[in-house]
C-alpha positions as CSV (number, residue, x, y, z in Angstrom):
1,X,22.4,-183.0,-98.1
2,X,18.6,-183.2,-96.4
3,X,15.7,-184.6,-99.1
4,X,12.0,-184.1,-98.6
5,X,9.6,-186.4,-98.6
6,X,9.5,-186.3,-102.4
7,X,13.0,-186.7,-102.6
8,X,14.2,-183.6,-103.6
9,X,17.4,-182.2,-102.1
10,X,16.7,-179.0,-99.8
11,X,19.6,-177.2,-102.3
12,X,18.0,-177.6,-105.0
13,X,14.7,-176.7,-103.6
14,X,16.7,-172.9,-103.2
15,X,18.1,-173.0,-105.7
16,X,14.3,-173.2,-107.7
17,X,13.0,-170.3,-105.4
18,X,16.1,-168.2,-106.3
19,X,15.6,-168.6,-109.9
20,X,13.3,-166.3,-112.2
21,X,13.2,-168.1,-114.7
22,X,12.1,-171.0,-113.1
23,X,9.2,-169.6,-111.7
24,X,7.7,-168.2,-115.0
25,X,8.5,-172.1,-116.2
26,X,4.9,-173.7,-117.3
27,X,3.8,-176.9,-115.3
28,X,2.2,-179.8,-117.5
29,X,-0.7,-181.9,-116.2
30,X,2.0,-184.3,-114.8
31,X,3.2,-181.8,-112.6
32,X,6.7,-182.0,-114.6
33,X,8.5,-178.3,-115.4
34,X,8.6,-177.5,-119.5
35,X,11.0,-175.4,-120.2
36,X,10.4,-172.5,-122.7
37,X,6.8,-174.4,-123.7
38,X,3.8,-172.1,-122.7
39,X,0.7,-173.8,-121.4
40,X,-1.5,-173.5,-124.5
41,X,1.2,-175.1,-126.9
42,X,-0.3,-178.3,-128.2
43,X,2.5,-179.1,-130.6
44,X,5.4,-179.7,-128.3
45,X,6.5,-182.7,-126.5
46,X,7.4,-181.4,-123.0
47,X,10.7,-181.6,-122.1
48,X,12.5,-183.4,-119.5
49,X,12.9,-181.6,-115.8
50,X,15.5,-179.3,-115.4
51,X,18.5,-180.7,-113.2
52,X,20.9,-178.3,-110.8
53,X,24.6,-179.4,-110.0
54,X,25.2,-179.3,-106.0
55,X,27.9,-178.8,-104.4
56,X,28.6,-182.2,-103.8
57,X,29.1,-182.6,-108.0
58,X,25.9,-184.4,-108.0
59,X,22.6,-183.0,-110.1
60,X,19.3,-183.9,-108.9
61,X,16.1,-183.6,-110.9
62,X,13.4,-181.0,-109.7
63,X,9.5,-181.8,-110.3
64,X,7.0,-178.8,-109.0
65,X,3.8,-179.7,-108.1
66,X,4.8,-183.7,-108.8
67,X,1.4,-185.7,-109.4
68,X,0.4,-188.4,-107.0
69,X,1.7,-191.7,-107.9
70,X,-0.9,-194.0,-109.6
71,X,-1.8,-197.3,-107.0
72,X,-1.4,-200.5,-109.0
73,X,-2.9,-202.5,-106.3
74,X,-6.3,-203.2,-108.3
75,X,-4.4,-204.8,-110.9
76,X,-2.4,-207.4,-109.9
77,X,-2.0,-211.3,-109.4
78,X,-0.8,-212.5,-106.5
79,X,0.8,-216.0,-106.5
80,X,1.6,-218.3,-103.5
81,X,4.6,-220.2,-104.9
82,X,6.3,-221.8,-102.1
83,X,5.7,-223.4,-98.6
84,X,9.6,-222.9,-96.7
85,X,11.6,-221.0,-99.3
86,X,11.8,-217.4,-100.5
87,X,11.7,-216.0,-104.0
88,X,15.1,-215.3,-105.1
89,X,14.1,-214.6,-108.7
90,X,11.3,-214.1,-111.3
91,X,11.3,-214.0,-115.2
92,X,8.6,-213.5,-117.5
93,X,9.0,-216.2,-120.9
94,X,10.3,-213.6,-124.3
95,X,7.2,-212.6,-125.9
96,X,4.8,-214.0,-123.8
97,X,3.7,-212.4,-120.4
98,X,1.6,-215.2,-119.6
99,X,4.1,-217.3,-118.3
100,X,6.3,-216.4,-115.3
101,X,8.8,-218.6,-113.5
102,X,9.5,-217.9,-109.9
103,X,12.7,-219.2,-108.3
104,X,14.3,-219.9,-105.0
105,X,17.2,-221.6,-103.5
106,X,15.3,-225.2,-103.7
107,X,12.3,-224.8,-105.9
108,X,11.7,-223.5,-109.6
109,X,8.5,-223.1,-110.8
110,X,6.8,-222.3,-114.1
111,X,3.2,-220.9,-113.8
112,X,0.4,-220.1,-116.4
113,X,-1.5,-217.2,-116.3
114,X,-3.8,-217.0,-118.7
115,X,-6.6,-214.2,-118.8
116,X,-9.7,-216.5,-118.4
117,X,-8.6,-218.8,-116.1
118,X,-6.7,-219.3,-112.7
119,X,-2.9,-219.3,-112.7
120,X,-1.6,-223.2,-113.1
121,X,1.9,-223.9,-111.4
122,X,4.4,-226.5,-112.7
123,X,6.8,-227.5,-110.5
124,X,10.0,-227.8,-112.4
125,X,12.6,-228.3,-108.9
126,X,11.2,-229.2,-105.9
127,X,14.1,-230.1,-103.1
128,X,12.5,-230.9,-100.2
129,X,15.0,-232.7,-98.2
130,X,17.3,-233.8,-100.5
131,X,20.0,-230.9,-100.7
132,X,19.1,-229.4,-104.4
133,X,20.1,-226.3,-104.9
134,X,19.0,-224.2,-107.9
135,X,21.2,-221.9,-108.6
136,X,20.8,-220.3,-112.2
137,X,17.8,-219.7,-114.4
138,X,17.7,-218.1,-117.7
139,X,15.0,-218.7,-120.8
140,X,16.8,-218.9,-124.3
141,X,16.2,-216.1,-126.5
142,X,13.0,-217.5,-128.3
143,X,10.8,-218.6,-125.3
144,X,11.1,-222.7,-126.3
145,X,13.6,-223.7,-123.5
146,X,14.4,-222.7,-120.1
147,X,18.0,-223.6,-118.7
148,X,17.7,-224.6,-114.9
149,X,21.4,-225.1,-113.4
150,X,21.4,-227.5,-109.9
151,X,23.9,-228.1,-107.2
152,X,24.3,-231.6,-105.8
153,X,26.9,-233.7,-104.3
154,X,29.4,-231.5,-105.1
155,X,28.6,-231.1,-108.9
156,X,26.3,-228.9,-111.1
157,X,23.9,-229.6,-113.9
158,X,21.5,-228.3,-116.0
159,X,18.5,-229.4,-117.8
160,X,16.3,-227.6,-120.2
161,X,12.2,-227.6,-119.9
162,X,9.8,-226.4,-122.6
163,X,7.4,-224.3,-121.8
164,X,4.9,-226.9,-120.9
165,X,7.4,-227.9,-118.1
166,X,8.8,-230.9,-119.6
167,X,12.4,-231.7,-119.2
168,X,13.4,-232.5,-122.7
169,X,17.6,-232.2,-122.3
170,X,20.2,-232.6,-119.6
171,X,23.4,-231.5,-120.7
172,X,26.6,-232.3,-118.9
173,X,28.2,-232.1,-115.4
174,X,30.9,-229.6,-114.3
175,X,32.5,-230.0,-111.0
176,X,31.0,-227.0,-109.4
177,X,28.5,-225.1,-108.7
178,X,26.9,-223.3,-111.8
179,X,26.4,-219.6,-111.1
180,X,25.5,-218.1,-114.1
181,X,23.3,-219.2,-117.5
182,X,23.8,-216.5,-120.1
183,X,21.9,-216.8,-123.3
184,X,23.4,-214.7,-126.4
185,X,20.2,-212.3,-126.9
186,X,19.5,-214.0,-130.3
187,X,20.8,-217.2,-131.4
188,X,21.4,-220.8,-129.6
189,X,24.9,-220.1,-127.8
190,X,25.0,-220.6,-123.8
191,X,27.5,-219.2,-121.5
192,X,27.8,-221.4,-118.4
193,X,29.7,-219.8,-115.6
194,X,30.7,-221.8,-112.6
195,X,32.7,-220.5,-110.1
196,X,33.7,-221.5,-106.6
197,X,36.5,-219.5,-104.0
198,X,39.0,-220.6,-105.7
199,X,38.9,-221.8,-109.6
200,X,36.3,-220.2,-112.3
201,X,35.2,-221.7,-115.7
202,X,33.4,-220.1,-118.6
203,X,32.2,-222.7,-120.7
204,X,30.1,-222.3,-124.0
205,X,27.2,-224.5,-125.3
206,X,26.0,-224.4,-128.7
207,X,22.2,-225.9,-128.4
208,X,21.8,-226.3,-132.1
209,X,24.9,-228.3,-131.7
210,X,24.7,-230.2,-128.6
211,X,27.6,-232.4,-128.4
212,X,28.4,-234.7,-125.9
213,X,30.5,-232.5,-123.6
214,X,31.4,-229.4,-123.4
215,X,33.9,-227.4,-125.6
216,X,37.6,-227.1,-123.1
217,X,36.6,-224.3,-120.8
218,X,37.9,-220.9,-120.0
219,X,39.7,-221.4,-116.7
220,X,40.4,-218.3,-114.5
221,X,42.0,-218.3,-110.5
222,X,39.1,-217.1,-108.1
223,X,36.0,-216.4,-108.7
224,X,33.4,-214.8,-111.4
225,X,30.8,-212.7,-109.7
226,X,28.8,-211.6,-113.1
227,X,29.3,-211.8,-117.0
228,X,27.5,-210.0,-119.9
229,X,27.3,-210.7,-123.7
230,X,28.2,-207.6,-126.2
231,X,26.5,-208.4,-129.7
232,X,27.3,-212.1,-130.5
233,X,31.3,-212.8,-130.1
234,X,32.0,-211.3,-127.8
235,X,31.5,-211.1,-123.5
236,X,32.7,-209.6,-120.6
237,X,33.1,-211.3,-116.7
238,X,34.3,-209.2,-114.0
239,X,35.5,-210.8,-110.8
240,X,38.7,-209.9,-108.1
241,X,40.1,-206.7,-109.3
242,X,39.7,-207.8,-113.0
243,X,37.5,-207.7,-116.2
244,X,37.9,-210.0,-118.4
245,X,37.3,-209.0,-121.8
246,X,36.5,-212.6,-123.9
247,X,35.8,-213.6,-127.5
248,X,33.2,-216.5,-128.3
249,X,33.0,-219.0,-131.7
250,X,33.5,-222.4,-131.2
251,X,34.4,-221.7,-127.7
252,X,34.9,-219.0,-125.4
253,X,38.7,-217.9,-124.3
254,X,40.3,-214.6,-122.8
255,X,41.4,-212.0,-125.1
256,X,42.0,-208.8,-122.8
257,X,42.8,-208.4,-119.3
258,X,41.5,-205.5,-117.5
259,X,42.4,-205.1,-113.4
260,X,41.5,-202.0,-111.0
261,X,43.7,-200.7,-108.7
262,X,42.5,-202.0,-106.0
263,X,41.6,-206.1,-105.7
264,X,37.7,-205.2,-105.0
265,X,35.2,-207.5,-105.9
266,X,33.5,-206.3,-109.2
267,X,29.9,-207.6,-108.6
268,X,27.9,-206.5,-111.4
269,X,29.0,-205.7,-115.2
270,X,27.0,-204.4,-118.3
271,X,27.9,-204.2,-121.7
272,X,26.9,-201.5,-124.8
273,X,28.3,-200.7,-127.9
274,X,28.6,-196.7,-128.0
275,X,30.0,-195.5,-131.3
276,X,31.2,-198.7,-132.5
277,X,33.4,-199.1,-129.6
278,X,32.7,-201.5,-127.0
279,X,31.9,-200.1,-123.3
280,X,31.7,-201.9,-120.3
281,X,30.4,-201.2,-116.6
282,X,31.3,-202.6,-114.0
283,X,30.4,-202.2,-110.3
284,X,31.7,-202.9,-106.5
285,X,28.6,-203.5,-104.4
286,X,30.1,-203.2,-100.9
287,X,32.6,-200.3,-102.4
288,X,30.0,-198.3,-104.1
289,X,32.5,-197.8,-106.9
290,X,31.8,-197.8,-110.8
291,X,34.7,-199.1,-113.2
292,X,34.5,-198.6,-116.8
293,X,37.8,-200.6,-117.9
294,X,37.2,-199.9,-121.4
295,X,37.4,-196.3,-120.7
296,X,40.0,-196.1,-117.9
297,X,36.8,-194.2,-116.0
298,X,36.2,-194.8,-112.2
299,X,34.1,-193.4,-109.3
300,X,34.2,-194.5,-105.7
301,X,31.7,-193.1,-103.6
302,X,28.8,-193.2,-106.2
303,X,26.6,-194.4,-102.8
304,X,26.0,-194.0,-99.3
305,X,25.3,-198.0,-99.1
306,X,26.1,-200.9,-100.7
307,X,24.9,-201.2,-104.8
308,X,22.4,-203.6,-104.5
309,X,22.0,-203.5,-108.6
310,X,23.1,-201.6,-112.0
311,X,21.7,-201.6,-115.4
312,X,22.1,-199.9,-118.4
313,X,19.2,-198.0,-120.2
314,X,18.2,-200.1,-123.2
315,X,18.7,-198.2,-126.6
316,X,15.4,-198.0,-128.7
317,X,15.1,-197.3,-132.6
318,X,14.3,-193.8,-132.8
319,X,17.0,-193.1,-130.2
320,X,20.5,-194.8,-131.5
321,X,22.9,-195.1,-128.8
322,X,25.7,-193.1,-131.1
323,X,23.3,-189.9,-130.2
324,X,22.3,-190.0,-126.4
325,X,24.5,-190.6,-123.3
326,X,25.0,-193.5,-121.7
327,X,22.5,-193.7,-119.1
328,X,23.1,-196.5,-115.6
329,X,20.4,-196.7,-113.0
330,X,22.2,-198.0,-109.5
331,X,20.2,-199.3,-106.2
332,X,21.8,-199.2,-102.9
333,X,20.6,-199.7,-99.5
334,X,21.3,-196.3,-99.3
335,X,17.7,-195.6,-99.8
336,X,18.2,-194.2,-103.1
337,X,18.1,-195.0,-107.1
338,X,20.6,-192.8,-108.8
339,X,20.3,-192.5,-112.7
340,X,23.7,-191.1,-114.4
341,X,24.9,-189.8,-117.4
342,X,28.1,-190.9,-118.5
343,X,30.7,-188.9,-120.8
344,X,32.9,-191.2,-122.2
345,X,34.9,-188.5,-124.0
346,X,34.9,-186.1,-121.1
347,X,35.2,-189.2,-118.8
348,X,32.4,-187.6,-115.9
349,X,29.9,-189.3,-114.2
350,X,26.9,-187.1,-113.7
351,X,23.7,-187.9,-111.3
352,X,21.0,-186.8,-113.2
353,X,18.1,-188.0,-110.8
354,X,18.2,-189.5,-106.9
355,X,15.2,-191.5,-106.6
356,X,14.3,-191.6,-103.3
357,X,12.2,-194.9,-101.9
358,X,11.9,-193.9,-98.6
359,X,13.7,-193.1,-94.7
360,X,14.7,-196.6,-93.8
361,X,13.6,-198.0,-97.2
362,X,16.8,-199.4,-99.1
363,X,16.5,-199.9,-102.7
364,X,17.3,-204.0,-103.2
365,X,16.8,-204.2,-106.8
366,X,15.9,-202.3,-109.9
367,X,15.0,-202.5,-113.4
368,X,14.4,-200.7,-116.4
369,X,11.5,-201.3,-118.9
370,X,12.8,-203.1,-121.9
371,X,12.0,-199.5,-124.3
372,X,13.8,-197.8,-121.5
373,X,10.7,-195.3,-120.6
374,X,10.3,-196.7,-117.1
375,X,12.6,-197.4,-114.2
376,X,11.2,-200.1,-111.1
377,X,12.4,-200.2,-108.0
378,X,12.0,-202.4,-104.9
379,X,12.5,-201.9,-101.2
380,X,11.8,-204.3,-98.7
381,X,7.8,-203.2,-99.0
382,X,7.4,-201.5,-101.8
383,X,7.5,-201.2,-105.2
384,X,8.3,-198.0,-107.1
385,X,7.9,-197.2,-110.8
386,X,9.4,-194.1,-112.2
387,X,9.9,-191.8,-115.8
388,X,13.4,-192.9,-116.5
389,X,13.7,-189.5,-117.7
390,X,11.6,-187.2,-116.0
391,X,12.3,-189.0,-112.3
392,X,11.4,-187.0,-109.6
393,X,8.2,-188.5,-108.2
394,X,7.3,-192.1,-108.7
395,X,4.2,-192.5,-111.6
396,X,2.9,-195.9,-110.0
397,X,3.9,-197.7,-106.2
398,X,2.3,-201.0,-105.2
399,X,2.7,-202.6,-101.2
400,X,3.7,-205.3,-100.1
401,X,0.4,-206.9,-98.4
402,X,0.4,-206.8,-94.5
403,X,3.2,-204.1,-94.1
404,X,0.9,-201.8,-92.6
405,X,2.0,-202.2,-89.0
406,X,2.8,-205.9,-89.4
407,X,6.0,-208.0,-89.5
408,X,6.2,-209.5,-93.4
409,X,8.0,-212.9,-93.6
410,X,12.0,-212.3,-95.4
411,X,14.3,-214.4,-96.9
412,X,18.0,-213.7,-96.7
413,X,20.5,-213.8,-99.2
414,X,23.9,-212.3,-100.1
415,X,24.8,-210.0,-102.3
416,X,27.0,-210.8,-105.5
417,X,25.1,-213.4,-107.2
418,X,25.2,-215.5,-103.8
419,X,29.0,-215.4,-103.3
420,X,30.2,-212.5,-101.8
421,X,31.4,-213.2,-98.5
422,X,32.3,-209.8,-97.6
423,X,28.6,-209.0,-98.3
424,X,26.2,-208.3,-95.0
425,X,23.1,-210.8,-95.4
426,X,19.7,-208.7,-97.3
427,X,16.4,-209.4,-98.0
428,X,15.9,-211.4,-101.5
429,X,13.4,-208.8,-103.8
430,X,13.5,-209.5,-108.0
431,X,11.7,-207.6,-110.4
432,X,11.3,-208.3,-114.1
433,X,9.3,-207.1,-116.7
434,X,7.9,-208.9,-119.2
435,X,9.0,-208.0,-123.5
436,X,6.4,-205.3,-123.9
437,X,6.8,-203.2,-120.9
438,X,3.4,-203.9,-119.7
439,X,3.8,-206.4,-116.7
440,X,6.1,-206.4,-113.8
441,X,7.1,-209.4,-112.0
442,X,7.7,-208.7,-108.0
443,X,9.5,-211.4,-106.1
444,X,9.3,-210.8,-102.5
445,X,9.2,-213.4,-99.3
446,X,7.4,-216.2,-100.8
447,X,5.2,-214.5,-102.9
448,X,5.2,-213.3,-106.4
449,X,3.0,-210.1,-107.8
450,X,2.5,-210.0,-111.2
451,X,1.2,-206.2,-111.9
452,X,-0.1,-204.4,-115.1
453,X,1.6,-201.7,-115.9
454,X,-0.6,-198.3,-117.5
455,X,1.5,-197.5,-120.7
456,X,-0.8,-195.0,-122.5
457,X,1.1,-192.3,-121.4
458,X,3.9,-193.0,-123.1
């Protein structure tokens, strides 16, 4: 299948010339197709773009006319936060998108933006020549603590900062590195994964508790590659071949075994509750295969590349999960973000939108606004910013400074959350936006961009 520059497939393109009613469609300011809406109907809302099934079974959504994409570049902050080490990750503190903390493999840093003064850095980690490796950051879900997880002399640890960037608690050792700090979205329970090639634990910390060790741990053969909480007792890891369905209280333990047919590592999982039943999505990055084990669901092939990234369309208020599909966005280095609808009743898969960054331009990570209206992408340059639901052309792009015929300065990491050996070595790009929607955090080389996003068109 050929795309244009706009990233439309060549069969669909046809397919719009060949079709009447398409061309007596009505175009909106945005350049976006409203179907059965005539131009001087105020009333409406216009609809999302029409989408055409090729023959490859995958559906691709048509813009005519598509807008040019707003530059973001006058509004941005641009912080210099490390010397020898690349960005690896960014996150905004909840409810507050003056503070953003910028991490790599040997620094974590907590800066201060406010709007009438210069951005102030505190320097939480700083491992210059001493072998400290930070590997896990996550805030709690009110903004008054932020879990750092280090790797030294063969054990892991974590200590907790306020947001002034004092270390005020260090909880206790495990005997491994700590790849994963996962905060239940509201309340004081912790999930500490640490995982090496050949043992895994899940352990749970209660801050409002804070005993003196931690609860007995989950223990689980080989590793954990990523873990996501459902509601508030209950969590989902996916390594080797298996899902692990788990319930939490006073501790976290196994209650469900899921395993794929084949012993693939399952890199990424997401969680939602659809219907009162729980759903979970999981994804092999070098496989380009989806798993849903709740569902006995699966498609191989859903990229060209490896998945670089999935995530799950955040439910809003006035849309309830129980009426929509389930939407996933996934990034590959095939170029492309796809967006997909999945039936679980009818158990399909279907690509409602390829985003395309760019020939040569792989998509290394992606996220969607936390109302769900926008969709960010990164490639090694660029940053894209897309209607989740319209898609076709991007609304805003930002570059990368000094990409215009010059070399930029990478980092390299691996894919997997770091431990995928099977992985090929990519450049390190994070993106996070902060609670409203309104700022974007990019990570790339050893830089971070902190960009204000236009929302009145929403």
């Amino acid at each position: 299948m050929e795309i244009d520059s706009n990233g439309v497939a060549n069969e669909t393109k046809s397919a719009v010339a060949a079709s009447p009613s398409l061309a007596d469609t009505a175009v909106d300011g945005d350049g976006d197709v409203s179907m059965g809406i005539r131009p001087d109907s105020q009333d409406q809302e216009p609809t999302a773009a029409p989408t055409f099934t090729l023959t490859n079974g995958h559906s691709v959504g048509v813009q005519i006319t598509p807008a040019k994409a707003a530059d973001l570049s006058p509004d941005t902050a641009l912080l210099n936060v490390a010397d020898d080490c690349h960005v690896t990750r960014t996150l905004w503190r909840p409810n507050d998108s003056t503070v953003v903390v910028a991490v790599g493999e040997t620094f974590c840093s907590l800066w201060k933006m406010p709007s009438s003064a210069s951005p102030v850095q505190e320097k939480l980690v700083e491992g210059k020549g001493d072998s400290i490796c930070v590997s896990a950051v996550a805030w709690d879900p009110t903004g008054q603590k932020l879990a750092v997880a280090t790797y030294n002399d063969m054990r892991g640890s974590i200590t907790m900062y306020d947001v002034a960037g004092n270390a005020v608690d260090l909880l206790p050792e495990v005997p491994r590195m700590i790849t994963g700090l996962h905060w239940t979205e509201s309340g004081t329970h912790l999930i500490v994964v640490a995982s090496d090639s050949k043992v895994s634990e899940l352990a749970l910390w209660d801050d409002s508790v804070r005993p003196d060790e931690f609860p007995s741990p989950q223990v689980i053969d080989g590793s954990i590659y990523d873990l996501s909480w459902l509601g508030r007792n209950e969590a989902y890891a996916s390594g080797n071949g298996t899902v692990y369905q788990c319930e939490v209280d006073s501790s976290i333990h196994i209650s469900k075994t899921f395993t794929s047919e084949t012993d693939r590592p399952w890199t990424f999982i997401r969680c939602a509750n659809v219907n009162v039943s729980s759903v979970a999505v999981a994804a092999s990055s070098a496989a380009a295969a989806f798993w849903i084990p709740t569902h006995d669901m699966h498609l191989d092939g859903a990229h060209e590349g490896d998945i670089t990234a999935i995530e799950l369309k955040p439910n809003t208020l006035d849309q309830p999960q129980a009426n929509h599909p389930l939407v996933l966005a996934s990034s590959s280095t095939d170029d492309t973000v796809k967006i997909w609808h999945i039936d679980l009743d009818t158990k399909r898969f279907d690509c409602i939108h390829r985003l395309f960054l760019g020939p040569s331009s792989p998509a290394l990570a992606s996220s969607f606004s936390p109302d769900g209206y926008a969709l960010a992408a990164a490639s090694k340059e660029k940053l894209f910013i897309w209607n989740s639901q319209r898609g076709g052309t991007a609304m805003a792009t930002w570059s990368v400074p000094g990409t215009d015929g010059t070399k930029i300065e990478e980092g390299q990491s691996r894919l997997a959350n770091g431990h995928n050996g099977d992985a090929e070595s990519i450049p390190d790009r994070s993106l996070a936006w902060d609670t409203d929607g309104k700022r974007l955090a990019f990570g790339f080389g050893k830089q971070v961009c902190c960009l204000s996003y236009p929302s009145g068109d929403k």
